[in-house]
ROZA-558428 format. One line per 2 residues: their letters; for each residue x, y, z of N, C-alpha, C. Coordinates in steps of 0.2 Angstrom, whole numbers, plus 2048, in hexadecimal, padded with zeros to 3 digits. Example, Ala and Ser with C-alpha at 12.3 -4.5 7.8 and 13.67 -1.06 7.14 Angstrom:
<vomis>
as	842:7E4:827:83E:7EA:827:842:7F0:827  840:7F5:823:844:7FB:824:840:800:827 $
</vomis>
This chain:
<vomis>
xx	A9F:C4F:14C:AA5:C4C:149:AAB:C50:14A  AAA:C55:148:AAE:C5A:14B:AB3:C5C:150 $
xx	AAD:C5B:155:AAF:C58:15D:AB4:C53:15D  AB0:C4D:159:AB4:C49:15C:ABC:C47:159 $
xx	ABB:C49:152:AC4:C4B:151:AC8:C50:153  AC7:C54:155:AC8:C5C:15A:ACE:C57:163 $
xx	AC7:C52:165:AC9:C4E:16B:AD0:C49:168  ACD:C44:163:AD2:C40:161:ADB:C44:15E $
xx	ADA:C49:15D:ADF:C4E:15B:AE3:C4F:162  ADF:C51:168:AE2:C52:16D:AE4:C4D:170 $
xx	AE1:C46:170:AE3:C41:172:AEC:C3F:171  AEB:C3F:16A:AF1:C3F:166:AF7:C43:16A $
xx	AF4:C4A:16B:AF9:C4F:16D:AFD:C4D:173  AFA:C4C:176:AFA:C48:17D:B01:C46:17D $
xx	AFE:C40:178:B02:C39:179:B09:C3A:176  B0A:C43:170:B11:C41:16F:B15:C46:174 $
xx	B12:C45:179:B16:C4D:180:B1A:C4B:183  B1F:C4C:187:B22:C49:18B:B20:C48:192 $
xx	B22:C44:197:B1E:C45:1A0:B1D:C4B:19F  B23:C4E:1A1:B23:C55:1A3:B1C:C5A:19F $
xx	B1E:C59:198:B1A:C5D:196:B12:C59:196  B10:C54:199:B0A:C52:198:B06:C56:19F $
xx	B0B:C57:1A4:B0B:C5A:1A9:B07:C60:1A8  B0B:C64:1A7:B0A:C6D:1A4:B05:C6C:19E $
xx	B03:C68:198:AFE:C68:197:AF6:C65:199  AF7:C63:1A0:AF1:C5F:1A1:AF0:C65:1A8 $
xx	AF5:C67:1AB:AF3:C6E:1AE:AEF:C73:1AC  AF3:C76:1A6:AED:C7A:1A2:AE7:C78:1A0 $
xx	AE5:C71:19D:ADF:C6F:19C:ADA:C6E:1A4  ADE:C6F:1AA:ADA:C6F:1AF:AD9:C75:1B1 $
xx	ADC:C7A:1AF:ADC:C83:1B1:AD7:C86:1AC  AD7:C81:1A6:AD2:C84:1A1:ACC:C81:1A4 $
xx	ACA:C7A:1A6:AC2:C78:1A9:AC4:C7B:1AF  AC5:C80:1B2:AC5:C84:1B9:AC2:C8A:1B7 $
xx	AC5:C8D:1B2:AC2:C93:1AE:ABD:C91:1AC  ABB:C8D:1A7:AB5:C8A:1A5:AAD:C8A:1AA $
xx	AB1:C87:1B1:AAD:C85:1B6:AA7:C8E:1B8  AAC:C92:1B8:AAB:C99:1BA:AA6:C9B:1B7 $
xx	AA4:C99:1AE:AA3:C9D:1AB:A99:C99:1AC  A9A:C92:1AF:A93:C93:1B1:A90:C97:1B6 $
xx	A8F:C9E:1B6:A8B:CA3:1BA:A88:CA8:1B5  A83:CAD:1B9:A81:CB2:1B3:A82:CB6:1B9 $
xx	A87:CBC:1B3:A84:CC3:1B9:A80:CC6:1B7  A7C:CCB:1BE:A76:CCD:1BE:A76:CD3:1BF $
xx	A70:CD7:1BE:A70:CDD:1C0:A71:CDE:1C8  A72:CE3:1CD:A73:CE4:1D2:A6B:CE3:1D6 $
xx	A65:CE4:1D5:A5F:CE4:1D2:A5D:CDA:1D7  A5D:CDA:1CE:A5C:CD1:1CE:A61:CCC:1D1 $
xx	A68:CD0:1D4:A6C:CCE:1D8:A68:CCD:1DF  A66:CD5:1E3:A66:CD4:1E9:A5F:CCF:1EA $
xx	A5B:CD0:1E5:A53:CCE:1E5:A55:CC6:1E8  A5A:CC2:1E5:A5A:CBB:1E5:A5F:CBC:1EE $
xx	A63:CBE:1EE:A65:CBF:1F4:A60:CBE:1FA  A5B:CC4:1F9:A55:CC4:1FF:A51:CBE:1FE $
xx	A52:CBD:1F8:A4D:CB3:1F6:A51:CB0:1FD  A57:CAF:1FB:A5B:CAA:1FD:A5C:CAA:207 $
xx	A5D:CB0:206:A5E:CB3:20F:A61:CB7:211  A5D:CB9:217:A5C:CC0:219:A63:CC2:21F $
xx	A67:CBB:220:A69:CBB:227:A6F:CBE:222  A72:CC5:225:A79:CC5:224:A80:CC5:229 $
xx	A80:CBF:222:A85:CB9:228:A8C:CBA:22A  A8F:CBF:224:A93:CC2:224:A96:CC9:229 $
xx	A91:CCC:22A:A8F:CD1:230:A92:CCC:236  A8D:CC7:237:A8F:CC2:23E:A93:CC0:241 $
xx	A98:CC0:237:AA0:CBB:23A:AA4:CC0:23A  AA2:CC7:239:AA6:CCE:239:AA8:CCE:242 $
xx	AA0:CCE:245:A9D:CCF:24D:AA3:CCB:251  AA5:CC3:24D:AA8:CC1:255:AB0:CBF:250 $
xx	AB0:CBF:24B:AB8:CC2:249:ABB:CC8:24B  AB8:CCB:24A:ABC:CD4:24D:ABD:CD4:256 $
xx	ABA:CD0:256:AB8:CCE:261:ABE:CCA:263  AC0:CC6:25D:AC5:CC1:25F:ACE:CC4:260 $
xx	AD2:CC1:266:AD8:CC4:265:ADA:CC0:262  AE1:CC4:25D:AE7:CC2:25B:AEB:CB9:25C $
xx	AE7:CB5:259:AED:CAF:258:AE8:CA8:25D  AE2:CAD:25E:ADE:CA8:260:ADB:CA4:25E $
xx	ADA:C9F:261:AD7:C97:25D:ADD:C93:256  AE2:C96:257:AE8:C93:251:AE9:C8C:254 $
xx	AE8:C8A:25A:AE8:C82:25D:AE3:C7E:257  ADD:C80:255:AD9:C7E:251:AD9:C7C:24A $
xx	ADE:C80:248:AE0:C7D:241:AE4:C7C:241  AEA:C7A:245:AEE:C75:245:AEE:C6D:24A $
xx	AE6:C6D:24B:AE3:C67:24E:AE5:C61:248  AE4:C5C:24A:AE7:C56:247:AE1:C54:244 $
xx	ADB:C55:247:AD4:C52:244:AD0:C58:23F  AD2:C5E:244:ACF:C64:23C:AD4:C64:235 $
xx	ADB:C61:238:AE0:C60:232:ADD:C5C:22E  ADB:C54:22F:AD9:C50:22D:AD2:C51:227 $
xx	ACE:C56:22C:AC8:C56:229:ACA:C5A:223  ACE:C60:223:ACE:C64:21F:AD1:C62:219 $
xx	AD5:C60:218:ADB:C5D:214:ADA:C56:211  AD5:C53:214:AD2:C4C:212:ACD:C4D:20A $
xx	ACF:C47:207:ACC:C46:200:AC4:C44:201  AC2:C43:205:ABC:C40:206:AB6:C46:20A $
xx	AB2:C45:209:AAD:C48:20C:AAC:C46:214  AAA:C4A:218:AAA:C49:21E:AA5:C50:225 $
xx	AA5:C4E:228:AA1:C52:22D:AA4:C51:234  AA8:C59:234:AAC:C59:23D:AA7:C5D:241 $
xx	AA7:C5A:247:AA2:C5C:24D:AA9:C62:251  AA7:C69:253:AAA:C6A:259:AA8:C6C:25D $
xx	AA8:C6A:264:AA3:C6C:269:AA7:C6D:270  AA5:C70:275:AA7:C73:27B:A9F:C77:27E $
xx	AA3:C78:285:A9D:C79:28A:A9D:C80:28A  A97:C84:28B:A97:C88:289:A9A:C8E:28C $
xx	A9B:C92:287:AA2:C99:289:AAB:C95:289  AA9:C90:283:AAE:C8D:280:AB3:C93:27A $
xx	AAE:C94:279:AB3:C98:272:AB1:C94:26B  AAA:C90:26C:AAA:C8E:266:AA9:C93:25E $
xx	AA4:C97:261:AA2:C9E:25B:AAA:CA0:25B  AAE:CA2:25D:AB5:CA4:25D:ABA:CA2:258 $
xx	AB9:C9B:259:ABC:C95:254:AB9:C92:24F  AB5:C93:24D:AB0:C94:248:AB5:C98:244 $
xx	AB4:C9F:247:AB4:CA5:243:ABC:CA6:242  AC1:CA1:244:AC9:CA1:240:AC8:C9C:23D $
xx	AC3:C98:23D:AC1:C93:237:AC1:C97:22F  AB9:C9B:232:AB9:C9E:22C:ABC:CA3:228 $
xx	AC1:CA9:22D:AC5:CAB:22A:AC9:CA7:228  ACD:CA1:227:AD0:C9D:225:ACE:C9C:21E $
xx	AC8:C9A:21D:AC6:C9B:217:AC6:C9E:214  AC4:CA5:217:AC5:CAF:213:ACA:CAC:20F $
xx	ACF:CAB:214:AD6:CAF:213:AD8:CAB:20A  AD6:CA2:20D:AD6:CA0:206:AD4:CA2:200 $
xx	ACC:CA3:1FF:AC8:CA6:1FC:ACB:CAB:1F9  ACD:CAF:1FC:AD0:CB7:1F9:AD6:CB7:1F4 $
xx	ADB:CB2:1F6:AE1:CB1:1F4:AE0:CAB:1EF  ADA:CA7:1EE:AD9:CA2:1E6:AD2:CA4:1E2 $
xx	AD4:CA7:1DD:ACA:CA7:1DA:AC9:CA0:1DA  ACC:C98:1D9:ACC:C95:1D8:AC9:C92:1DE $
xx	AC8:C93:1E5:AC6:C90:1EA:AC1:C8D:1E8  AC0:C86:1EF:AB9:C85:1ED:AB4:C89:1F2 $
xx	AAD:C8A:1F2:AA8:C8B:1F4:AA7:C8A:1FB  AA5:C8F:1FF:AA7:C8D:206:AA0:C92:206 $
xx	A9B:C90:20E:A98:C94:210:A97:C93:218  A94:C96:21B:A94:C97:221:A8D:C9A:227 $
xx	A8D:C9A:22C:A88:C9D:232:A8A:C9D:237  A88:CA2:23B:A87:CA1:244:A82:CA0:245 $
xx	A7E:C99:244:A77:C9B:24A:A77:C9D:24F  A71:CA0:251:A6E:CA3:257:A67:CA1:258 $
xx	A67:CA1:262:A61:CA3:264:A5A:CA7:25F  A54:CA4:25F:A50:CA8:25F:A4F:CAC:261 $
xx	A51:CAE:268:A50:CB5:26A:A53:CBB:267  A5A:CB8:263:A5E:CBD:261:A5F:CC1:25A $
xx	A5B:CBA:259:A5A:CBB:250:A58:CB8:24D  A51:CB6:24A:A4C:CB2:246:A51:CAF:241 $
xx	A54:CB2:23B:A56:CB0:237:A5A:CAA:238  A5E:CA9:23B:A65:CA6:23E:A62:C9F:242 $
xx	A5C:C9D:243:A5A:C97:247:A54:C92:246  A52:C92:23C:A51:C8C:23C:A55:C89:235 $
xx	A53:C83:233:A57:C7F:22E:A57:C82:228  A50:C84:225:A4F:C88:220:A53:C8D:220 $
xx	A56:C90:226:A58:C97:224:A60:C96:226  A61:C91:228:A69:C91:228:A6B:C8E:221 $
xx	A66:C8A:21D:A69:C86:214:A66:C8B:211  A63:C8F:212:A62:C94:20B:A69:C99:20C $
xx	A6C:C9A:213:A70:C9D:214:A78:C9A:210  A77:C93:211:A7F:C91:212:A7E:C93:20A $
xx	A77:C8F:205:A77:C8E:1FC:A79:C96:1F9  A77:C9C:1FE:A79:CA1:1FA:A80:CA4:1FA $
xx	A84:CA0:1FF:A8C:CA1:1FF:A8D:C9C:1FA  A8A:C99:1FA:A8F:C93:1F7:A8D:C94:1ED $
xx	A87:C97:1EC:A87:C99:1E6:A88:C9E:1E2  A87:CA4:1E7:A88:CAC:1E6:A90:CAD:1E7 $
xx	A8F:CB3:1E0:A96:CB3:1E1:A96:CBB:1E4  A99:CBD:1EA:A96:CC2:1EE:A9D:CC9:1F1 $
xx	AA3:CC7:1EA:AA6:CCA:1E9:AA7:CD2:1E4  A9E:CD4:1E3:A9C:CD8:1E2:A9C:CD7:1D8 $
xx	A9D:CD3:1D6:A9E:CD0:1D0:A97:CCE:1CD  A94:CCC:1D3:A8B:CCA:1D4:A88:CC8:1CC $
xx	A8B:CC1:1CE:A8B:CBA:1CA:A89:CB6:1CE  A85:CB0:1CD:A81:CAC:1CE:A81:CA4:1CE $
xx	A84:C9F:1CC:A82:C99:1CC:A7B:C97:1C6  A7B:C95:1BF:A76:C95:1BC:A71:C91:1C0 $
xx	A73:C8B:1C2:A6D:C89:1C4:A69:C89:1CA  A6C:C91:1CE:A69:C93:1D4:A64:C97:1D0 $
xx	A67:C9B:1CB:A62:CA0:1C5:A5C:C9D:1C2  A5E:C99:1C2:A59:C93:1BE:A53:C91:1C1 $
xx	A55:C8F:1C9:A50:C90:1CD:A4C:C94:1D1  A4D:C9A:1D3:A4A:C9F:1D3:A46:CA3:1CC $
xx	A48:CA0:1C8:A44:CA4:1C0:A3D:C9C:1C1  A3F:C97:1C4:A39:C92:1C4:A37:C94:1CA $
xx	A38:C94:1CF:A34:C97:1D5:A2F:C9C:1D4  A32:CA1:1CE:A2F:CAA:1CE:A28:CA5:1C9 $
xx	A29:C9F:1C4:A25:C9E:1C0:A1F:C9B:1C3  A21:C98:1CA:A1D:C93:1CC:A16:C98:1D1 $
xx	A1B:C9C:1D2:A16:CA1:1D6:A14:CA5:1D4  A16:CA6:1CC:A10:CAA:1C9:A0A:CA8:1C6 $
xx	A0B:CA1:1C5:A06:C9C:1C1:A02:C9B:1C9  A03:C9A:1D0:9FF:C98:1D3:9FD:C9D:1D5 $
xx	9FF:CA3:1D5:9FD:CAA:1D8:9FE:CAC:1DF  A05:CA9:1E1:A05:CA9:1E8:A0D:CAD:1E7 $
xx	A0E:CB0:1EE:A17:CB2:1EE:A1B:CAD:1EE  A22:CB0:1EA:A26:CAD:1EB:A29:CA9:1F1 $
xx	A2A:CA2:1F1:A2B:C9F:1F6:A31:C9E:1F7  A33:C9D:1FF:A3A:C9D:201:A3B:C95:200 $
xx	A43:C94:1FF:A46:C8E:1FD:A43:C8B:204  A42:C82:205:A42:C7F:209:A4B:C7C:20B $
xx	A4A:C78:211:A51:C75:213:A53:C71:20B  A4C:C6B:20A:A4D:C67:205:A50:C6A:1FF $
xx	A4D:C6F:1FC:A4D:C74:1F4:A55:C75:1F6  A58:C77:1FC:A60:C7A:1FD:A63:C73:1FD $
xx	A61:C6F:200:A67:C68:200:A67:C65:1F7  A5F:C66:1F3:A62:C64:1EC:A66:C6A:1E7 $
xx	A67:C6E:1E9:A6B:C74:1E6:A71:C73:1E9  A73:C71:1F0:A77:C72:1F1:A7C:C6C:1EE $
xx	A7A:C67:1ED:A7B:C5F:1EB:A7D:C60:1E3  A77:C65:1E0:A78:C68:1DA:A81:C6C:1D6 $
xx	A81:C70:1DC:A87:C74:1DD:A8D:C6F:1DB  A8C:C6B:1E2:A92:C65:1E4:A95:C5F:1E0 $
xx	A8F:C60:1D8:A92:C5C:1D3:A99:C61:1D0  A98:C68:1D0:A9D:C6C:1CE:AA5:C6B:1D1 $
xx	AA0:C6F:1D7:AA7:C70:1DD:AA6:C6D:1E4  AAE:C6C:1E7:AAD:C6A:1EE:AAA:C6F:1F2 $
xx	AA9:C6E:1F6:AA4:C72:1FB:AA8:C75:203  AA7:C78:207:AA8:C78:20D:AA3:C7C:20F $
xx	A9D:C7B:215:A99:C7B:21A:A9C:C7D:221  A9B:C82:223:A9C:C84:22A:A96:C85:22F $
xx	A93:C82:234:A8D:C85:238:A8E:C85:23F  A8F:C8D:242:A90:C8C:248:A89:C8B:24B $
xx	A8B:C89:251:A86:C87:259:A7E:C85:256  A80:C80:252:A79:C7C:24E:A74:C7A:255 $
xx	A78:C79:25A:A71:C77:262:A6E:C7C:260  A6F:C82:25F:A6A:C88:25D:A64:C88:25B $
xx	A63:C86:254:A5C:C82:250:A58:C7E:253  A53:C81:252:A4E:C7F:255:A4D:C79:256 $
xx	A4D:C77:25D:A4E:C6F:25E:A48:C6C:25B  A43:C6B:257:A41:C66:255:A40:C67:24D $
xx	A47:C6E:24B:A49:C6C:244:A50:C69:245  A54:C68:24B:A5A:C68:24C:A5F:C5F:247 $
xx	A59:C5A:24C:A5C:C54:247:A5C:C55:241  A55:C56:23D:A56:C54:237:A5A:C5A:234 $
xx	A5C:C5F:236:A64:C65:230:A6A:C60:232  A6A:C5B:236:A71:C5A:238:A70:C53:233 $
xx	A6B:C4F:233:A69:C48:230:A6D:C4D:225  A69:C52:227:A69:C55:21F:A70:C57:21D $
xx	A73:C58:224:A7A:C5C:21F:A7F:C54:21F  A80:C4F:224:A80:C48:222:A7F:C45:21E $
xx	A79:C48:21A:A76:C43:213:A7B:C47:20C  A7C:C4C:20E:A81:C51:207:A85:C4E:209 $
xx	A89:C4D:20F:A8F:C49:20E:A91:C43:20C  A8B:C40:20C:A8A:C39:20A:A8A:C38:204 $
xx	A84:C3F:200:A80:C3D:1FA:A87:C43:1F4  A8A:C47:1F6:A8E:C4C:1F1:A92:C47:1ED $
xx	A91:C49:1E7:A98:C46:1E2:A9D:C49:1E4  A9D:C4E:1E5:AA5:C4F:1E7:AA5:C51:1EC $
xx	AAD:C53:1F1:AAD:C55:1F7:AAC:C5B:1FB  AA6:C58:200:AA3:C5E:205:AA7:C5C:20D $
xx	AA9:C62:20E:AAA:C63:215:AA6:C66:219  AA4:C63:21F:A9F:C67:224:AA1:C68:22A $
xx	AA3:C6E:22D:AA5:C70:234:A9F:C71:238  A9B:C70:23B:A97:C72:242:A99:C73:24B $
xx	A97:C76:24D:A9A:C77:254:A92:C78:257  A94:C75:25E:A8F:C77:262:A8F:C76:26A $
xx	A8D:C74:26F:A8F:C75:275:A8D:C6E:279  A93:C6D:27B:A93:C63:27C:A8B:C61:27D $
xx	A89:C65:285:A82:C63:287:A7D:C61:283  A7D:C64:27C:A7A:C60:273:A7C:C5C:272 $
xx	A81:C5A:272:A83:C56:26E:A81:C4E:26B  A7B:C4C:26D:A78:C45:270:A75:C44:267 $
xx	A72:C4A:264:A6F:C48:25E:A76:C48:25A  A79:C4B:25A:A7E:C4F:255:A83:C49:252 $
xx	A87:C47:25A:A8C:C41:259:A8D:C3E:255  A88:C3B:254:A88:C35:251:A88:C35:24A $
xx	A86:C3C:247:A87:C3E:240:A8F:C40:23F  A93:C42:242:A9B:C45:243:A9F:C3E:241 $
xx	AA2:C40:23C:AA9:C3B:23B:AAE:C3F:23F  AAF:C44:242:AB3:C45:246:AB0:C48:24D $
xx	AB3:C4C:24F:AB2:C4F:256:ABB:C51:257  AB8:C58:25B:ABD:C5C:25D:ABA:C5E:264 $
xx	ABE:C5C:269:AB8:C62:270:ABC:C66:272  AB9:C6C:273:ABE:C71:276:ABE:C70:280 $
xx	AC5:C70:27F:AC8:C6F:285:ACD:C72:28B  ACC:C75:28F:AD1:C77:294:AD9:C77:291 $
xx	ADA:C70:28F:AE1:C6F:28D:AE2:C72:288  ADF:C73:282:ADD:C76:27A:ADD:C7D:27B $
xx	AD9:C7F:27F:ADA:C87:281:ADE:C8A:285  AE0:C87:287:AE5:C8A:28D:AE8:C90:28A $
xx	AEC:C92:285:AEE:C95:284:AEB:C9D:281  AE4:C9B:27D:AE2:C9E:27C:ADE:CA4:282 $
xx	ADB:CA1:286:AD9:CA4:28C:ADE:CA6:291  AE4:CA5:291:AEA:CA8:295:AEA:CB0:28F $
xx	AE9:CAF:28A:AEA:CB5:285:AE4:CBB:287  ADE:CB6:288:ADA:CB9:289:AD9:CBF:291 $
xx	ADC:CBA:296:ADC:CBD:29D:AE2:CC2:29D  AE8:CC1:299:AEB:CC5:29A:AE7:CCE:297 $
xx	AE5:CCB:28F:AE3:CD2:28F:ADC:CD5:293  ADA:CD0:296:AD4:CD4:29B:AD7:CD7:29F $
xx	ADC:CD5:2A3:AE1:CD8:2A8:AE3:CDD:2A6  AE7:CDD:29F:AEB:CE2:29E:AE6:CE8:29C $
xx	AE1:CEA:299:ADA:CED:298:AD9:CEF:29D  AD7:CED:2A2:AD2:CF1:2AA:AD9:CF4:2AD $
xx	ADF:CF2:2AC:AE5:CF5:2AF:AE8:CFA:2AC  AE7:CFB:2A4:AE7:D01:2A2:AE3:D06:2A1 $
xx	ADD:D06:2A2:AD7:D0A:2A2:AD6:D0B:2A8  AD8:D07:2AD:AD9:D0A:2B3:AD2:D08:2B9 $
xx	ACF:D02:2B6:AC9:D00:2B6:ACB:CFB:2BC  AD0:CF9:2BE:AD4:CF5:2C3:ADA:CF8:2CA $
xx	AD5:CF9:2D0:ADA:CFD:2D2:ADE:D03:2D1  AD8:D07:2CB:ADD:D0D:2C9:AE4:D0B:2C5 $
xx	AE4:D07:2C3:AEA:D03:2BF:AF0:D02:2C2  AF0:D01:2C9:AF6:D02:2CC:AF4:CFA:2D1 $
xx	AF7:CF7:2CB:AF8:CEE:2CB:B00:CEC:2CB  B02:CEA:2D1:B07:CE8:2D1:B0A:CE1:2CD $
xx	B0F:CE0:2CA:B12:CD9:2C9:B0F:CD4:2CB  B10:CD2:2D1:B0D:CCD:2D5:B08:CCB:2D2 $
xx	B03:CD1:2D8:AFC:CD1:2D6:AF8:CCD:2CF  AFE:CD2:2C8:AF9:CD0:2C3:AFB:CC9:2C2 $
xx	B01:CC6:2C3:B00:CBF:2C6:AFC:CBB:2C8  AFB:CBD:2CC:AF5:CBA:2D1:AED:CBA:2CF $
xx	AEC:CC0:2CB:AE5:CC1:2C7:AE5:CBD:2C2  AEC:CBB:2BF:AE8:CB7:2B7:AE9:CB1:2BA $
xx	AEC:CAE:2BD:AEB:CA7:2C0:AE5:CA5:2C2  AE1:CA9:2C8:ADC:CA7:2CB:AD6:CAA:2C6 $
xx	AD7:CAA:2C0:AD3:CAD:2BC:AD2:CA6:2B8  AD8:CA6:2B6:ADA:C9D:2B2:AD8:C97:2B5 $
xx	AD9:C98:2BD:AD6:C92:2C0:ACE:C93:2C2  ACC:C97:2BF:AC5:C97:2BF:AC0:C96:2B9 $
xx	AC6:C97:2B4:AC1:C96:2AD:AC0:C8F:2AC  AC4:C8C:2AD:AC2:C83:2AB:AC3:C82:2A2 $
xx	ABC:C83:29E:AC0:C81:299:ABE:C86:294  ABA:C8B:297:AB8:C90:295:ABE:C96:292 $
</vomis>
């Protein structure tokens, strides 16, 4: 009863404000349910913190995006976020899933990775952000972790619920479930078992009643081609299935593209035209690097010449 005079009081309050002030107090009352929002996490020991980390995955993904971030020059791939269809995707009220793809030695891990700095940068600058997670798949050859489905969704669920700004805070109901997995495997006597794709997509759906979402997965052709359709079927059905809205970026390399398509409400290709600029950046600093270390001719490259080398270098990359 309490309650419910408490609301009817506020109601009232409401009603005798001005626009203006209905404004300023309808803000606060959504700064206060953004605070509020926050307060469902528990923090943990350092301990029971990493334990659920290594539950969740082993792959780190942050190390990877380090790998081809620090590699990338200066101002590279900014064609990309000022694309007309990543503006779209980005900035649209709706859920949706952009495709970007090129031939290989396009620059897609490259532009990925001013993707996801995009998001750092946001991220850093609002505690209020939404949830974003991210991967670079790879080859089995190169790294177990990073190429099957299971192991990219347990990856994306611990970004997306881990709070990993050292504050080492959790999302209740990721805690929830790992204290019922620890139960389930004590009662049948077996080890703790790793989240399935399925166990990640209903956590992740769980999350999305919260907050909106953004998903990043680079060179998804990677995953093991006969988990490959159904992760792309699964991350389609979050976008279909979320209350609220989820963003999904994937990239991969055209010659895939045949299962992927048709799941993409957008597509982005990377293109000769699209890059151009970027790869004149790139050939210049190669030039300019074996010319000052002296790895070219002893660095004694005339005008002309370096002329002549970044052109015939340009007309031979195509879209690469």
């Amino acid at each position: 009863m309490r309650k419910v005079i408490a609301q009817e009081a506020e109601v009232l309050k409401i009603a005798k404000l001005t626009d203006t002030d209905k404004l300023v107090y309808l803000e606060a009352a959504v700064t206060r349910l953004s605070v509020q929002a926050t307060m469902y996490s528990q923090s943990l020991s350092e301990q029971k913190y990493n334990k659920i980390l290594e539950w969740l995955s082993a792959s780190p993904y942050y190390n990877h995006h380090q790998f081809v971030s620090q590699s990338r020059l200066p101002g590279l791939g900014k064609w990309l976020l000022n694309h007309k269809d990543y503006i779209d995707w980005q900035t649209s009220s709706s859920s949706s899933l952009l495709l970007l793809h090129g031939i290989t030695g396009s620059g897609k891990s490259m532009l990925c990775s001013v993707i996801v700095d995009s998001l750092l940068s946001i991220a850093n600058n609002d505690p209020f952000a939404a949830p974003f997670g991210y991967i670079y798949c790879a080859n089995p050859d190169f790294e177990r972790a990073r190429y099957s489905s299971d192991d990219v969704m347990r990856s994306i669920l611990g970004q997306l619920a881990l709070d990993t700004t050292g504050r080492r805070k959790i999302k209740d109901f990721l805690c929830s479930e790992y204290e019922r997995q620890i139960a389930t495997a004590r009662v049948d006597g077996l080890d703790l078992m790793k989240l399935r794709t399925q166990d990640c997509v209903r956590l992740i759906l769980e999350l999305a009643e919260q907050d909106p979402l953004t998903i990043i997965i680079d060179a998804i052709d990677t995953v093991k081609e006969n988990e490959r359709h159904a992760l792309i079927s699964t991350l389609k059905g979050i976008v279909l299935e979320a209350d609220n809205v989820v963003k999904i970026l994937i990239t991969s390399r055209s010659s895939n593209c045949t299962t992927i398509a048709p799941a993409a409400d957008k597509q982005i290709q990377i293109t000769s035209h699209e890059t151009q600029q970027d790869m004149e950046s790139f050939v210049n600093h190669l030039i300019d690097t074996a010319v000052t270390s002296k790895l070219l001719l002893e660095g004694k490259v005339s005008p002309a010449l370096h002329s002549m080398l970044i052109q015939a270098l340009l007309d031979g990359a195509g879209e690469m």
